[in-house]
Backbone as XML, in Angstrom:
<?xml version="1.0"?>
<chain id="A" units="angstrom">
  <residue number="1" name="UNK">
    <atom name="N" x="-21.967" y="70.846" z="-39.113"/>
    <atom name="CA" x="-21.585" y="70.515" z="-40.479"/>
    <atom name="C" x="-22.109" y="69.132" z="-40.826"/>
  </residue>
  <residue number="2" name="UNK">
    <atom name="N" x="-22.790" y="69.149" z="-41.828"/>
    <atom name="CA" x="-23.263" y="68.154" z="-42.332"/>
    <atom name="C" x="-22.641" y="67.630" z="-43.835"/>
  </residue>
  <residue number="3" name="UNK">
    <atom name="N" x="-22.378" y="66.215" z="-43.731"/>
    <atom name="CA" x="-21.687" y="65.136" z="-45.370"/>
    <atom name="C" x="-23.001" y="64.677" z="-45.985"/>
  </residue>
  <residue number="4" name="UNK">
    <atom name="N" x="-22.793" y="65.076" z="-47.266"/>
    <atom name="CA" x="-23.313" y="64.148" z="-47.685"/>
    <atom name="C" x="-22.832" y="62.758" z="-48.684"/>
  </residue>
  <residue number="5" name="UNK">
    <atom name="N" x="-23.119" y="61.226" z="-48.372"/>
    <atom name="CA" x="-22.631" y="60.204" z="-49.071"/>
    <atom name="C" x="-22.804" y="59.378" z="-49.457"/>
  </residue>
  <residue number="6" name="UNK">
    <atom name="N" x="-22.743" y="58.544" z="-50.112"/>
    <atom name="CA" x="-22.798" y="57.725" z="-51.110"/>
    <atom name="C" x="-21.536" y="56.572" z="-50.550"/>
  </residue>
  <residue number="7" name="UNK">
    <atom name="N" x="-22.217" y="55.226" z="-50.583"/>
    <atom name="CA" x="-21.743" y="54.047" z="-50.104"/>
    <atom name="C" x="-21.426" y="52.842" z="-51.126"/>
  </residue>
  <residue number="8" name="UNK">
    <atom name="N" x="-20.787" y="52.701" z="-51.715"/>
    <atom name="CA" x="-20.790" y="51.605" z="-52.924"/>
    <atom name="C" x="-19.409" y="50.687" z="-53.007"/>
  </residue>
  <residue number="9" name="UNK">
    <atom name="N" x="-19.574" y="49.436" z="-53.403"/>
    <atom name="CA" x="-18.728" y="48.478" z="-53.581"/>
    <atom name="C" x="-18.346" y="48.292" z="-54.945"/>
  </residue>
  <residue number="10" name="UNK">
    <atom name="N" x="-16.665" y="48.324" z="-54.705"/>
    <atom name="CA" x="-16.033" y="48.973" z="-55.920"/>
    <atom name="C" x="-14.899" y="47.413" z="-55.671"/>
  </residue>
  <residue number="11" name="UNK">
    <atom name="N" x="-15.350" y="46.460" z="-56.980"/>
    <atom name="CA" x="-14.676" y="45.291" z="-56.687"/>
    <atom name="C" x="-13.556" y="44.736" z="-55.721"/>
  </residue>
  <residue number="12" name="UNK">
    <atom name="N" x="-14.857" y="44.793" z="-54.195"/>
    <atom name="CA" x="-14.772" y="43.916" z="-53.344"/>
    <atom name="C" x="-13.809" y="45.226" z="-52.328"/>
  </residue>
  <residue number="13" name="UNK">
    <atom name="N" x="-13.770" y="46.221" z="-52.272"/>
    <atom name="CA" x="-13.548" y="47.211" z="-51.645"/>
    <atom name="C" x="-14.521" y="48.406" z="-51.444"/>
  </residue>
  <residue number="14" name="UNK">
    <atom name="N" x="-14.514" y="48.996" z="-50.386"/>
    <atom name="CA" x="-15.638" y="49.792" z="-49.681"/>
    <atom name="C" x="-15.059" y="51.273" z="-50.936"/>
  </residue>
  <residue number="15" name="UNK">
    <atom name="N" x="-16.188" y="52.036" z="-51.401"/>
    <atom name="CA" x="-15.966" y="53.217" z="-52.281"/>
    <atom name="C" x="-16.922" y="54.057" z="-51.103"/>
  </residue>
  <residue number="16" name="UNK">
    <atom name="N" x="-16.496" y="55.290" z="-50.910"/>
    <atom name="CA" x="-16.912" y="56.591" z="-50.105"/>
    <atom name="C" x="-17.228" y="57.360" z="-51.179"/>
  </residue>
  <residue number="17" name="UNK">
    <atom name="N" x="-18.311" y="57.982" z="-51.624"/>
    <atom name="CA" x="-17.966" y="59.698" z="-52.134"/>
    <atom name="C" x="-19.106" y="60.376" z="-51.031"/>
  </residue>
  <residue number="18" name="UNK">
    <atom name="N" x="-18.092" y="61.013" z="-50.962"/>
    <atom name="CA" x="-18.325" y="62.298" z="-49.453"/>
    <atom name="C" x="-18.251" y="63.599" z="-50.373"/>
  </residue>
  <residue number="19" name="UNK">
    <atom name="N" x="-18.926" y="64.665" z="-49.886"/>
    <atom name="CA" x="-19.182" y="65.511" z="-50.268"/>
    <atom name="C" x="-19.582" y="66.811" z="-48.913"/>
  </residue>
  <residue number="20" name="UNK">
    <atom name="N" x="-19.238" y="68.198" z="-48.871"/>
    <atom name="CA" x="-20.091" y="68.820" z="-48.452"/>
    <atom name="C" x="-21.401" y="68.961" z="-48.281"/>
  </residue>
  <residue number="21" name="UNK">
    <atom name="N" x="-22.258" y="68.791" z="-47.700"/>
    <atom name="CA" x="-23.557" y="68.964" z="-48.277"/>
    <atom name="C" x="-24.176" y="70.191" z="-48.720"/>
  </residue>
  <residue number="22" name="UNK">
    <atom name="N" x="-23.534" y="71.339" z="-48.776"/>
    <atom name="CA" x="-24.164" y="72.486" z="-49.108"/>
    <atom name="C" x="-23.727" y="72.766" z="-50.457"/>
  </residue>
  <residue number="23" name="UNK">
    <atom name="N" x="-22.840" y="71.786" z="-50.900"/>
    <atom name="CA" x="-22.472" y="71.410" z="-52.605"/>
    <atom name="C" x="-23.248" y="70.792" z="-53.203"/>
  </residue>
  <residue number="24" name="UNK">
    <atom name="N" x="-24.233" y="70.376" z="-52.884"/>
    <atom name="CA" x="-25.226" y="69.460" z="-53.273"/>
    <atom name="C" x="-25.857" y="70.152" z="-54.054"/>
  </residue>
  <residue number="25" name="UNK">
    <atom name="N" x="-26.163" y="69.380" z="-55.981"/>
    <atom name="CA" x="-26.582" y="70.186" z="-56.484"/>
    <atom name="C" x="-25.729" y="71.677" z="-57.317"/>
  </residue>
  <residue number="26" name="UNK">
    <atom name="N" x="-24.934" y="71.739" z="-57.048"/>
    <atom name="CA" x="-24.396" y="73.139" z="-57.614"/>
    <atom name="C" x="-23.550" y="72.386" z="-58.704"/>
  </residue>
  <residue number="27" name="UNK">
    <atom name="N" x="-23.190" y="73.137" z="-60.001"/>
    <atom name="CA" x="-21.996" y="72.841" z="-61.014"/>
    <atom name="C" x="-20.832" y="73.681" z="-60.913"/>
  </residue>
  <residue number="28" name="UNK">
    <atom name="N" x="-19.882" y="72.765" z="-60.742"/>
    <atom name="CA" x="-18.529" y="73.867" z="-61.340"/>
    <atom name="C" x="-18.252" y="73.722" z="-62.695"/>
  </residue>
  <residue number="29" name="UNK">
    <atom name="N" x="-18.098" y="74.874" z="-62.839"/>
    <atom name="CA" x="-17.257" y="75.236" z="-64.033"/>
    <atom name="C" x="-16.172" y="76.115" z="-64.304"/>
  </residue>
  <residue number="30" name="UNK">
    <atom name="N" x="-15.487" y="75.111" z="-65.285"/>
    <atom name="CA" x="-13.917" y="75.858" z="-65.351"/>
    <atom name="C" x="-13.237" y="75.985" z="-66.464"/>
  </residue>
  <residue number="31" name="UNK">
    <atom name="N" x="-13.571" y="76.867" z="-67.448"/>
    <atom name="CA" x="-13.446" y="76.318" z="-68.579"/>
    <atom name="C" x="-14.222" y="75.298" z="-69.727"/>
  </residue>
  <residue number="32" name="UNK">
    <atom name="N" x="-13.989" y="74.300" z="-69.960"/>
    <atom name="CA" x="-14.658" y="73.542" z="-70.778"/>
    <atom name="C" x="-15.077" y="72.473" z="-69.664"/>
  </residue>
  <residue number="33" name="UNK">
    <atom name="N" x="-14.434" y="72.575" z="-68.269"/>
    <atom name="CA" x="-14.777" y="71.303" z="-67.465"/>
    <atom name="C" x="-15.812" y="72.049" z="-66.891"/>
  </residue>
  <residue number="34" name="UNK">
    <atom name="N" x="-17.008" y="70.906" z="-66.514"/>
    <atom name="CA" x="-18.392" y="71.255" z="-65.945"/>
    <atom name="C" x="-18.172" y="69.712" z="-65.190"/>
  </residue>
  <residue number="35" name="UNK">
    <atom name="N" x="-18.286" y="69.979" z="-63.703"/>
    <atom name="CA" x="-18.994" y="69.142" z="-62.629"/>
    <atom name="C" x="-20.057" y="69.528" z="-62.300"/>
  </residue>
  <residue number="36" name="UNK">
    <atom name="N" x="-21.117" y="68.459" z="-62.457"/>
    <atom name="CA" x="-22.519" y="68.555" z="-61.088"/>
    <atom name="C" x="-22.426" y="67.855" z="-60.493"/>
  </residue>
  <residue number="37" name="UNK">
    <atom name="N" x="-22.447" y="68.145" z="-58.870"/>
    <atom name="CA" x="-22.601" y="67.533" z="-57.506"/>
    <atom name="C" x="-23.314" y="67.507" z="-57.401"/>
  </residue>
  <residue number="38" name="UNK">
    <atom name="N" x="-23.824" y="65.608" z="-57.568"/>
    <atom name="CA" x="-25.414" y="65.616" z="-57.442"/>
    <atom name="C" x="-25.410" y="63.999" z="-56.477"/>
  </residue>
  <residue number="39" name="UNK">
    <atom name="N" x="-26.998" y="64.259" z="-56.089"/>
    <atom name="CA" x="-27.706" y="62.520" z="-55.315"/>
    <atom name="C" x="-26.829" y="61.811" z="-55.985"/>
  </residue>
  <residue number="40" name="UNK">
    <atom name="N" x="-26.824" y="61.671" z="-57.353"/>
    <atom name="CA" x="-26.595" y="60.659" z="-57.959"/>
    <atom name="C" x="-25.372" y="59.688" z="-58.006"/>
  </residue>
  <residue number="41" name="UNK">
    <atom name="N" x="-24.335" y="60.611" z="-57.683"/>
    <atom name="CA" x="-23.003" y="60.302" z="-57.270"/>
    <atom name="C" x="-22.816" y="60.430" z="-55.710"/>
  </residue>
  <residue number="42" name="UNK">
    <atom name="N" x="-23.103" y="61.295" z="-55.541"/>
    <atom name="CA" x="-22.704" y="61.908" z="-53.755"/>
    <atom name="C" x="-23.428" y="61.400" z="-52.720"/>
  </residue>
  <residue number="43" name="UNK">
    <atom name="N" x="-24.767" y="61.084" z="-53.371"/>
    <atom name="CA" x="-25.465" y="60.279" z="-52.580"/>
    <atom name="C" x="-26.544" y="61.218" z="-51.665"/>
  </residue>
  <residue number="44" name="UNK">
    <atom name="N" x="-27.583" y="60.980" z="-51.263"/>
    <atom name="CA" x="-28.939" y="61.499" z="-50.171"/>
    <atom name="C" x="-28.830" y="61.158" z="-48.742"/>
  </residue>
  <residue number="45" name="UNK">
    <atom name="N" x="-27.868" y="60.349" z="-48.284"/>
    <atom name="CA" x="-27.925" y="60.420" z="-47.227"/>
    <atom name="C" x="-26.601" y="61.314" z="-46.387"/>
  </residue>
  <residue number="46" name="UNK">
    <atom name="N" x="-27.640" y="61.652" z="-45.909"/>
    <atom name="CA" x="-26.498" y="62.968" z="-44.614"/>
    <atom name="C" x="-25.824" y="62.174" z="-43.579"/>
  </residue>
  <residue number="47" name="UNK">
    <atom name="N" x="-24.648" y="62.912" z="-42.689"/>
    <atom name="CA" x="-24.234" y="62.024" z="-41.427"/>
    <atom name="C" x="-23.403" y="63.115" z="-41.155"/>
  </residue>
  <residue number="48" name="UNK">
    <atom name="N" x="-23.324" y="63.336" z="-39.792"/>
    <atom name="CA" x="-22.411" y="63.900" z="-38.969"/>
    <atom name="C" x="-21.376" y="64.042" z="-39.002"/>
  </residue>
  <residue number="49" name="UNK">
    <atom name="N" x="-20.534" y="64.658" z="-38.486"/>
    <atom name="CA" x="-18.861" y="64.556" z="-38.342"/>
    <atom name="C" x="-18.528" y="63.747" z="-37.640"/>
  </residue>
  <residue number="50" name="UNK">
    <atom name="N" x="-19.038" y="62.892" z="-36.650"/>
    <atom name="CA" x="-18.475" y="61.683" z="-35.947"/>
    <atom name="C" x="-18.517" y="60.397" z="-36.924"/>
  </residue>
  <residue number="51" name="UNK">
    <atom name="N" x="-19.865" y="60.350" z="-37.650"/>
    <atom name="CA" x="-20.044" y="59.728" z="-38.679"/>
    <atom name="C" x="-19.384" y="59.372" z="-39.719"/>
  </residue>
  <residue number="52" name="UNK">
    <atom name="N" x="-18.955" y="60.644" z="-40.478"/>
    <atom name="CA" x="-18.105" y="60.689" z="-41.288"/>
    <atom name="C" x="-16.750" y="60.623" z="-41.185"/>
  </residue>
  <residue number="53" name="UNK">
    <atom name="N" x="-16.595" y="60.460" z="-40.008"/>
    <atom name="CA" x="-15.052" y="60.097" z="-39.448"/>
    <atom name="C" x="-14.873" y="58.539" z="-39.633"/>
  </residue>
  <residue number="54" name="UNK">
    <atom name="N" x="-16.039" y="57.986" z="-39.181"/>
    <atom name="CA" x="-16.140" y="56.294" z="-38.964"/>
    <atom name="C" x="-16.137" y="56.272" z="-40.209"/>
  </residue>
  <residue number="55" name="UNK">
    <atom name="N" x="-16.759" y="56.728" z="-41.296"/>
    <atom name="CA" x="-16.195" y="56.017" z="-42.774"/>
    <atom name="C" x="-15.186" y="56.544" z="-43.648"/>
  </residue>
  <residue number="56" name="UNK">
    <atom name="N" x="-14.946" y="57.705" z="-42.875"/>
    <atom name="CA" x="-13.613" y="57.920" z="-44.260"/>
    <atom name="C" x="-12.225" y="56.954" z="-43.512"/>
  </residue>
  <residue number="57" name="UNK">
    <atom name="N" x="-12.316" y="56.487" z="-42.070"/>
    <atom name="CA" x="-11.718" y="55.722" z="-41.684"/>
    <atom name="C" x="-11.845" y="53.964" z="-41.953"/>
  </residue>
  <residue number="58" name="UNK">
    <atom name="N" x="-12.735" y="53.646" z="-42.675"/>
    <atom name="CA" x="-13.080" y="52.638" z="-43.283"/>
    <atom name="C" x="-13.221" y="51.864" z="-44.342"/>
  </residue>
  <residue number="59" name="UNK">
    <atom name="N" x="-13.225" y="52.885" z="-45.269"/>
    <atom name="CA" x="-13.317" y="53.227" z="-47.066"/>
    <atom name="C" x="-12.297" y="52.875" z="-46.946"/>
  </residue>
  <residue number="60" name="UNK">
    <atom name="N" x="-11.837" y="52.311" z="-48.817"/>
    <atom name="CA" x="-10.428" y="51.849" z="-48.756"/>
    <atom name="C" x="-10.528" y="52.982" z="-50.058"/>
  </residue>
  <residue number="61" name="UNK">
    <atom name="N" x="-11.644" y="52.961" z="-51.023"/>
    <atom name="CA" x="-11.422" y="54.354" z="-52.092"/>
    <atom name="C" x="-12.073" y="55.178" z="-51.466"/>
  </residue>
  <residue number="62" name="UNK">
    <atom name="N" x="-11.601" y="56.613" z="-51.835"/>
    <atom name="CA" x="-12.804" y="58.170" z="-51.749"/>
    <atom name="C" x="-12.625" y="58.725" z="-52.202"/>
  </residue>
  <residue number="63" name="UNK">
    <atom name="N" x="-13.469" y="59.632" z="-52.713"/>
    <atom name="CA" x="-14.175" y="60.611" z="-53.948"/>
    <atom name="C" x="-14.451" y="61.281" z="-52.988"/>
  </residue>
  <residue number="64" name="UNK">
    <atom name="N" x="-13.801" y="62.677" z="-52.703"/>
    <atom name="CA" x="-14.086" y="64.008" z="-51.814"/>
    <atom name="C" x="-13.941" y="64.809" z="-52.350"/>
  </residue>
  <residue number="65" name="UNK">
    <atom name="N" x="-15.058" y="65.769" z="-52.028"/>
    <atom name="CA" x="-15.296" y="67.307" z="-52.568"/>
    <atom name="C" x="-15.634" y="68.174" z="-51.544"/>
  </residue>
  <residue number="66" name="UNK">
    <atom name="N" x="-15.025" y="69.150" z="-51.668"/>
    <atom name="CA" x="-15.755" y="70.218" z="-50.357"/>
    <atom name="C" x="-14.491" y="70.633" z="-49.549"/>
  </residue>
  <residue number="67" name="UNK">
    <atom name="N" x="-14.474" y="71.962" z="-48.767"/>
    <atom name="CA" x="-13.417" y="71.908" z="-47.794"/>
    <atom name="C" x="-13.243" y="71.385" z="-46.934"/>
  </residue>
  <residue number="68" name="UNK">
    <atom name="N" x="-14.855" y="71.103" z="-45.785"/>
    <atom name="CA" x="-14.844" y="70.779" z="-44.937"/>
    <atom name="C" x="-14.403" y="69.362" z="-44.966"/>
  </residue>
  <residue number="69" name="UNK">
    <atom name="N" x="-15.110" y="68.728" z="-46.185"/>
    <atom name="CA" x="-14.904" y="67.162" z="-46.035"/>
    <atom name="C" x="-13.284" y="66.787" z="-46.478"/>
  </residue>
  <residue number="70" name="UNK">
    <atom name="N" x="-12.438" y="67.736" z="-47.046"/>
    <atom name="CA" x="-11.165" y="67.566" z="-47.212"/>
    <atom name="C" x="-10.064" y="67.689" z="-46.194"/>
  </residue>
  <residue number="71" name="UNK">
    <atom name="N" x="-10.649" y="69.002" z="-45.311"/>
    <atom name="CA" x="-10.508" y="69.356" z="-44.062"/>
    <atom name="C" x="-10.269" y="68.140" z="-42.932"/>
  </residue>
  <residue number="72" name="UNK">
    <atom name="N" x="-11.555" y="67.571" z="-42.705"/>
    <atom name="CA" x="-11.494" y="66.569" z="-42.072"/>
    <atom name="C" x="-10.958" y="65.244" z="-42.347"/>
  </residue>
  <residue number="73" name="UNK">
    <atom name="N" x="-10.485" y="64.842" z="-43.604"/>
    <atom name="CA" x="-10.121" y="63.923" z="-43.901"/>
    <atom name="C" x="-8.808" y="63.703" z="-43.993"/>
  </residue>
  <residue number="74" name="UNK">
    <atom name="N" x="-8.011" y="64.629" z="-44.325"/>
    <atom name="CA" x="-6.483" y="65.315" z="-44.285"/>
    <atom name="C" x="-6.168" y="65.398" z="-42.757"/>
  </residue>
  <residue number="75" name="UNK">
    <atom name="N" x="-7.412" y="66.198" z="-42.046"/>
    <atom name="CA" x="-6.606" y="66.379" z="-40.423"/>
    <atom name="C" x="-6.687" y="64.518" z="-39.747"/>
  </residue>
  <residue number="76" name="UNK">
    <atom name="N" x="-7.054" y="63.645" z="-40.019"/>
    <atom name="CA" x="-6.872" y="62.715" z="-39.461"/>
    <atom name="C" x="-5.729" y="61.728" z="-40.366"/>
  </residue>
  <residue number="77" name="UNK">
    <atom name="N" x="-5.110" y="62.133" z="-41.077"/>
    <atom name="CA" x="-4.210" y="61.631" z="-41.859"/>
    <atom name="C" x="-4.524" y="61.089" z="-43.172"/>
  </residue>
  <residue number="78" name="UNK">
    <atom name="N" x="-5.781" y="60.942" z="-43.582"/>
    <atom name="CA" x="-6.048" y="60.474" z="-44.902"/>
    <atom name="C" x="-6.155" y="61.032" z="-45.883"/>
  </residue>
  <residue number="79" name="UNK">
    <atom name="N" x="-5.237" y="60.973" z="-46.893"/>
    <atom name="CA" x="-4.902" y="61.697" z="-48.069"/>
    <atom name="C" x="-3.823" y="62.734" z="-47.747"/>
  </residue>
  <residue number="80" name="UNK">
    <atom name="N" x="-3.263" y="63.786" z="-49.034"/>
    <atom name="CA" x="-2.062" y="64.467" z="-48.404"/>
    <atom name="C" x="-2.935" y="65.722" z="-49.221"/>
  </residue>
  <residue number="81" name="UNK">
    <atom name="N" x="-2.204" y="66.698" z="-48.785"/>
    <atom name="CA" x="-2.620" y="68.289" z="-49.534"/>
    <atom name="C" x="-1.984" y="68.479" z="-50.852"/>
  </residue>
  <residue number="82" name="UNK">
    <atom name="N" x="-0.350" y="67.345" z="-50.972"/>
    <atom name="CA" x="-0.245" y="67.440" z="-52.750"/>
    <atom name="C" x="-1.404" y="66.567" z="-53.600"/>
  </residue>
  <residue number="83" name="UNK">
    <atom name="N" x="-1.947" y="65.490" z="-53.273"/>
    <atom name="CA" x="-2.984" y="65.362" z="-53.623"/>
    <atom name="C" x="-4.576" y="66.395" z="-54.307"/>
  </residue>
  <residue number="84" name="UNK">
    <atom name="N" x="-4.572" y="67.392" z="-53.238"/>
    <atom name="CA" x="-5.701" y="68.124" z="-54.040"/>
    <atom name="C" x="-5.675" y="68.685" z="-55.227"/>
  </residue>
  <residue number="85" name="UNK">
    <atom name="N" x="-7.139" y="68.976" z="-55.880"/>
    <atom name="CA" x="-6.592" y="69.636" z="-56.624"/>
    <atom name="C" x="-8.121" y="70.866" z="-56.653"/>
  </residue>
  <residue number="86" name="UNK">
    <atom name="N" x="-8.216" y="71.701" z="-57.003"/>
    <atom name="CA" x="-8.813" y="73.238" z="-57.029"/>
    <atom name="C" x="-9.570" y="73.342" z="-58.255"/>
  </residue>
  <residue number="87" name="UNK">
    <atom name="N" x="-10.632" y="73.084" z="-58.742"/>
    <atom name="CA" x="-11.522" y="73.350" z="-59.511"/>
    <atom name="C" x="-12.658" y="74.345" z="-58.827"/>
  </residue>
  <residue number="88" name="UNK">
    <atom name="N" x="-12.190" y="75.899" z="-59.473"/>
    <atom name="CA" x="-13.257" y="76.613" z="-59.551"/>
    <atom name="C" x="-13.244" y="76.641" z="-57.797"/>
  </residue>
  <residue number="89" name="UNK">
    <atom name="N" x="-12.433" y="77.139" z="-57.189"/>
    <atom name="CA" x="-12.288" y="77.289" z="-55.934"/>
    <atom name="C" x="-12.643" y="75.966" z="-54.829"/>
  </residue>
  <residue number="90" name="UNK">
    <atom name="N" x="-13.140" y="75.114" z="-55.799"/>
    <atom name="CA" x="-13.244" y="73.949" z="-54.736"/>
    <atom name="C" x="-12.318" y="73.019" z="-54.848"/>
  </residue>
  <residue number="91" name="UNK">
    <atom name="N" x="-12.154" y="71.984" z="-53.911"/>
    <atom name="CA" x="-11.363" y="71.212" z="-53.500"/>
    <atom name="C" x="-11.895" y="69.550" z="-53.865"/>
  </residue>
  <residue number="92" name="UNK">
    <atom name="N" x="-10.875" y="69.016" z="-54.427"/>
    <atom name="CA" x="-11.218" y="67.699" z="-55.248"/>
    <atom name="C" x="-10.496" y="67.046" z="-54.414"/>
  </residue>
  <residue number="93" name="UNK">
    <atom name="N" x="-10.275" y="65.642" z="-53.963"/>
    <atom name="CA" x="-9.349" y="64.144" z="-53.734"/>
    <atom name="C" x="-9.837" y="62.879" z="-53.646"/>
  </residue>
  <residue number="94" name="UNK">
    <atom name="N" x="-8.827" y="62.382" z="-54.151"/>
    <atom name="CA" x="-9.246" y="61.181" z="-55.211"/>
    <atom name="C" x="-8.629" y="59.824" z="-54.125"/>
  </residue>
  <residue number="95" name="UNK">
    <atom name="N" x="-8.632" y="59.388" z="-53.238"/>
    <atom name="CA" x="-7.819" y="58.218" z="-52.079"/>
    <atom name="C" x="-8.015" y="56.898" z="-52.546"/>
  </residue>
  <residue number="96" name="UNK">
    <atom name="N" x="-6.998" y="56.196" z="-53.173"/>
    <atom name="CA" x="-7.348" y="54.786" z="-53.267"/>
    <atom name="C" x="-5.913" y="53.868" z="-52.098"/>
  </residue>
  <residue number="97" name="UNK">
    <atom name="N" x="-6.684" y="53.104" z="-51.177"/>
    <atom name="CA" x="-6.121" y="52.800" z="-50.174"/>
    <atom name="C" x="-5.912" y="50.704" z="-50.545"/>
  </residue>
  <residue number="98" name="UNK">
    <atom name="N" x="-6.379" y="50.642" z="-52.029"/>
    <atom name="CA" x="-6.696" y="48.928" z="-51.698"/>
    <atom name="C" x="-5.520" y="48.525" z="-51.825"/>
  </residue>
</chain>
């Protein structure tokens, strides 16, 4: 399983958006709401699951999409499952830790 993410400084705190990478590129839609999961937000660079462990453990915000990456981020304690929320069968969470 491969993340894809995006690394940015969000006044003076580490910002994550993690993503599935096989979301990359696709739109949801749900109604009048339309997401695209794109480079532009989610970011081009890929990383592992050991990887992506070291930064969702580091990030103080995150922007997650995907099961897997919700999956993994929930099983190590970060974020809760009332938190998600389900657009168009996917999985949204929003973590601000500052």
């Amino acid at each position: 399983m491969q993340f894809s993410v995006k690394i940015s400084d969000y006044q003076k705190n580490m910002m994550i958006n993690m993503c599935d990478a096989e979301l990359m590129g696709k739109d949801i839609v749900d109604g009048e709401l339309k997401i695209n999961i794109n480079e532009n937000y989610y970011g081009k660079q890929l990383v592992d699951k050991d990887e992506a462990i070291s930064l969702l453990k580091s990030a103080s915000i995150l922007n997650l999409v995907g099961k897997e990456t919700i999956s993994l981020a929930t099983g190590l304690g970060i974020g809760s499952e009332s938190g998600i929320k389900i657009i168009s069968d996917i999985p949204f969470l929003i973590i601000f830790n500052a």
